[in-house]
Backbone as CSV, one residue per row, in Angstrom:
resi,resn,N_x,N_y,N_z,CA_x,CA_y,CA_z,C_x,C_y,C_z
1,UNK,0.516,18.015,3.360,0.405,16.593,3.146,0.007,16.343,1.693
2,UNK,0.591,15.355,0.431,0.633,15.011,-0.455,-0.747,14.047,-0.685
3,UNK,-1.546,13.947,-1.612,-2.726,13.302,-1.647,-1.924,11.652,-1.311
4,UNK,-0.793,11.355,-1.806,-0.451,9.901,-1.191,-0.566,9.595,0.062
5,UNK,-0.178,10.760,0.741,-0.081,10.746,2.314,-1.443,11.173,2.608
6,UNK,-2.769,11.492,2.229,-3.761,11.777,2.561,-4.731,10.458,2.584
7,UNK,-4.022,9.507,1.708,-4.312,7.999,0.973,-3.586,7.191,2.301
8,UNK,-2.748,7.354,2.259,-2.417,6.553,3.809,-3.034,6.750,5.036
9,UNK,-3.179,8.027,5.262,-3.711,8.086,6.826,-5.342,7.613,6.531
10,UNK,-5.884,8.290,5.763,-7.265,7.412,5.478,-7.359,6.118,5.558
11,UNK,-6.467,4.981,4.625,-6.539,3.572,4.885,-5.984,2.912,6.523
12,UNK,-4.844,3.916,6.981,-4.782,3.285,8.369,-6.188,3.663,9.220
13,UNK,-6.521,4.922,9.373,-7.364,5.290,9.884,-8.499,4.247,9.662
14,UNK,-9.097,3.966,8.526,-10.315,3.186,8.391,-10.296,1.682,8.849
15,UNK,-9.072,1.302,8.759,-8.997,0.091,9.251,-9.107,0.305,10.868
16,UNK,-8.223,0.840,11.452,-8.121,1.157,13.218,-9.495,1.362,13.198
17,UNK,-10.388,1.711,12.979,-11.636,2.304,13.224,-12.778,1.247,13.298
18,UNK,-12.246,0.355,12.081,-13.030,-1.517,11.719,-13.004,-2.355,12.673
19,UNK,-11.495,-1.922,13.338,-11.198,-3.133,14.243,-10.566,-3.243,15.104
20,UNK,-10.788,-1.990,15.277,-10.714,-1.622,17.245,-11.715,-0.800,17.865
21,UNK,-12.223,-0.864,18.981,-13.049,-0.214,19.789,-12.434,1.063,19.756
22,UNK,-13.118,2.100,19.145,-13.309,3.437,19.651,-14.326,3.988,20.270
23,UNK,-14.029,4.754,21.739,-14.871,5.415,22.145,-15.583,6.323,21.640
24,UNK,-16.782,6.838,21.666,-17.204,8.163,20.853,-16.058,9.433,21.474
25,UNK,-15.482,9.473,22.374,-14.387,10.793,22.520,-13.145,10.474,21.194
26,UNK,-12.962,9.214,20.804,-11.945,9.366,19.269,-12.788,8.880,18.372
27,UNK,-13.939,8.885,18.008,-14.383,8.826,16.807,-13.387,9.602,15.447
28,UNK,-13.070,10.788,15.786,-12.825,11.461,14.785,-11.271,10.832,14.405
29,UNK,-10.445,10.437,15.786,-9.276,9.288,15.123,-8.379,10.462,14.928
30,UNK,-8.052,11.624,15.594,-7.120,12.287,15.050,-5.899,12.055,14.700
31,UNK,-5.053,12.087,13.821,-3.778,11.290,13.044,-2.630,11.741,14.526
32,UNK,-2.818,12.346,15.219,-1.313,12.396,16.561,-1.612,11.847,17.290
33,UNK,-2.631,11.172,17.614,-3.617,10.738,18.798,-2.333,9.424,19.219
34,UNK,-2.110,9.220,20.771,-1.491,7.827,20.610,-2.367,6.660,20.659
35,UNK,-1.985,5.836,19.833,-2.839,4.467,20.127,-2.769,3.542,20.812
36,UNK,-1.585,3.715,21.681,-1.107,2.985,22.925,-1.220,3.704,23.898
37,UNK,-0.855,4.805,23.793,-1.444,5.444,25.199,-3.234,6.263,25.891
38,UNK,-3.472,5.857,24.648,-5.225,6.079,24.925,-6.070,4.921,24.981
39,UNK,-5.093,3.578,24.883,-5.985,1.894,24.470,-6.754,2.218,23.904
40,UNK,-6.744,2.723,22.715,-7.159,2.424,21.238,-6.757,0.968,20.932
41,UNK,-4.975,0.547,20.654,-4.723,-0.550,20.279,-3.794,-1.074,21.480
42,UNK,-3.611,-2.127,21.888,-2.814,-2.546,23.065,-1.421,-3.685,21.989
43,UNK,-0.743,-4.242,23.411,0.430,-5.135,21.883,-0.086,-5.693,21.621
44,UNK,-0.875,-6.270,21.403,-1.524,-7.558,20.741,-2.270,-7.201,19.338
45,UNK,-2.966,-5.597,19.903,-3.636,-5.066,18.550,-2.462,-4.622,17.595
46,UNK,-1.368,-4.106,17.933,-0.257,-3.916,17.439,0.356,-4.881,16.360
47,UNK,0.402,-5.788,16.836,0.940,-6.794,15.490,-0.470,-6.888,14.349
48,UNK,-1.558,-6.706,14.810,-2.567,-6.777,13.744,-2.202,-5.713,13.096
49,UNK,-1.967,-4.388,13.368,-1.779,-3.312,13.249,-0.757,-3.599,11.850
50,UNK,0.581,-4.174,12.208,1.745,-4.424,11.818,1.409,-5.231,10.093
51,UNK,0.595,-6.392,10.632,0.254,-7.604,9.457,-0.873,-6.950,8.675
52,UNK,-1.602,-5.946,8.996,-2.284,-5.200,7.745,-1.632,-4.107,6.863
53,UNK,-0.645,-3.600,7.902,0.315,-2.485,7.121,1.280,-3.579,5.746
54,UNK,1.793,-4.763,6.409,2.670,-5.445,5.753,1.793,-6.238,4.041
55,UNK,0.646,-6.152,4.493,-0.365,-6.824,3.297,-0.671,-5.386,2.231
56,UNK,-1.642,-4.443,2.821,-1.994,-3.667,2.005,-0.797,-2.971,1.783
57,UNK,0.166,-2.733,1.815,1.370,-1.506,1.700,2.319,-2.686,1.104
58,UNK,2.454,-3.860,0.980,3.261,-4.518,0.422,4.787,-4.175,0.702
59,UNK,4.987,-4.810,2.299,6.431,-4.134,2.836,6.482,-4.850,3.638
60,UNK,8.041,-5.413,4.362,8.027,-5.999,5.537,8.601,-5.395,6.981
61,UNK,8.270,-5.233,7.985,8.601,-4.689,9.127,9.472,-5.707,10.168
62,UNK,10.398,-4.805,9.748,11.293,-5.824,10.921,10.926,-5.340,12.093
63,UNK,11.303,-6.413,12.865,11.501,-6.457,14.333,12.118,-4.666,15.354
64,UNK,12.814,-4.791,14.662,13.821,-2.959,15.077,13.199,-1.968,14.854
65,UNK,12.452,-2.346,13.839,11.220,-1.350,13.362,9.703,-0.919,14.100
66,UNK,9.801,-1.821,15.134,8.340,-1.851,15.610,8.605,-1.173,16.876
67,UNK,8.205,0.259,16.916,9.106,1.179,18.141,7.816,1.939,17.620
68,UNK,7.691,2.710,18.803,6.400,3.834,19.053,6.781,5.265,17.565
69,UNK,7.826,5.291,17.684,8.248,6.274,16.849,7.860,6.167,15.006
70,UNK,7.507,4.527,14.665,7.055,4.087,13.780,5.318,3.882,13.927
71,UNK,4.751,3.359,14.558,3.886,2.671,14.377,2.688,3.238,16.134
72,UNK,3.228,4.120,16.504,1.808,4.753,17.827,0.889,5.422,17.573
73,UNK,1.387,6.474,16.268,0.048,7.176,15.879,-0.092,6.665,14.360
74,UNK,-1.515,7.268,13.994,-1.053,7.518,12.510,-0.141,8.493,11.574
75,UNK,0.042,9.384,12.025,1.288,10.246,11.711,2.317,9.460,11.183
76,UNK,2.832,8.835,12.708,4.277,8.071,12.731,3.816,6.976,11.586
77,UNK,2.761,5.793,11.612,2.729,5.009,10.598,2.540,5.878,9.373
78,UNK,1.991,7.023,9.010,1.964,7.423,7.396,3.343,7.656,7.104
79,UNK,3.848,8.250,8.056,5.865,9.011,7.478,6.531,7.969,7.527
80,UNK,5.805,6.289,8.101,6.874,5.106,8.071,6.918,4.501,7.001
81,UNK,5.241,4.142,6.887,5.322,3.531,4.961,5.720,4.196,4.063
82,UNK,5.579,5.620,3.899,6.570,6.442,2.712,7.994,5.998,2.879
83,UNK,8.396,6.510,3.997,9.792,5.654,4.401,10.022,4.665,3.434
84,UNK,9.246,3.759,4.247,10.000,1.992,3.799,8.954,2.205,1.959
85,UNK,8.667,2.994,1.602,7.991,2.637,0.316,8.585,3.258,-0.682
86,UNK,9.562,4.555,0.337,10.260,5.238,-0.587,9.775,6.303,-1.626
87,UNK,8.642,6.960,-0.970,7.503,7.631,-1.191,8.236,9.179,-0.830
C-alpha cells in the first residue's frame, strides 16, 4: 500500500469511527471488515458515507457507483477513490 493509500484508509477510517457506533469488538476498524454486514453503517449511514467521500476527496459518485464492491469496506472505498481520482 502507497502512503496515498495509507492517507485514505486513515481518513475513511477516522471518520466511520466519529460517526458511527462501534462496538469495542471493531474498535480497531479493520480495512476488509464489512460495514453493512456487521451494522457498522446501515443505508442511511451509507449516503453519509457517500457525501463525505464526495466533499473531502473532491469527486462525484454516481448512482451505478454505489454497489458494495465500491463503498462496503474500506478497502473497496480506498481502491474506489484512487479509481475515480486517478491515483
Amino acid at each position: 500500500m502507497t502512503d496515498g493509500s495509507n492517507d485514505i484508509v486513515k481518513t475513511v477510517r477516522t471518520f466511520i469511527a466519529s460517526n458511527f457506533y462501534l462496538s469495542d469488538k471493531f474498535k480497531e476498524l479493520d480495512p476488509g471488515l464489512s460495514l453493512m454486514d456487521t451494522g457498522i453503517v446501515d443505508s442511511t449511514g451509507i449516503l453519509e458515507v457517500i457525501e463525505f467521500l464526495e466533499e473531502k476527496f473532491e469527486m462525484v459518485i454516481e448512482n451505478d457507483e454505489i454497489i458494495p464492491e465500491n463503498l462496503d469496506t474500506i478497502d473497496n472505498i480506498e481502491k474506489f477513490v484512487r479509481r475515480k481520482k486517478g491515483l
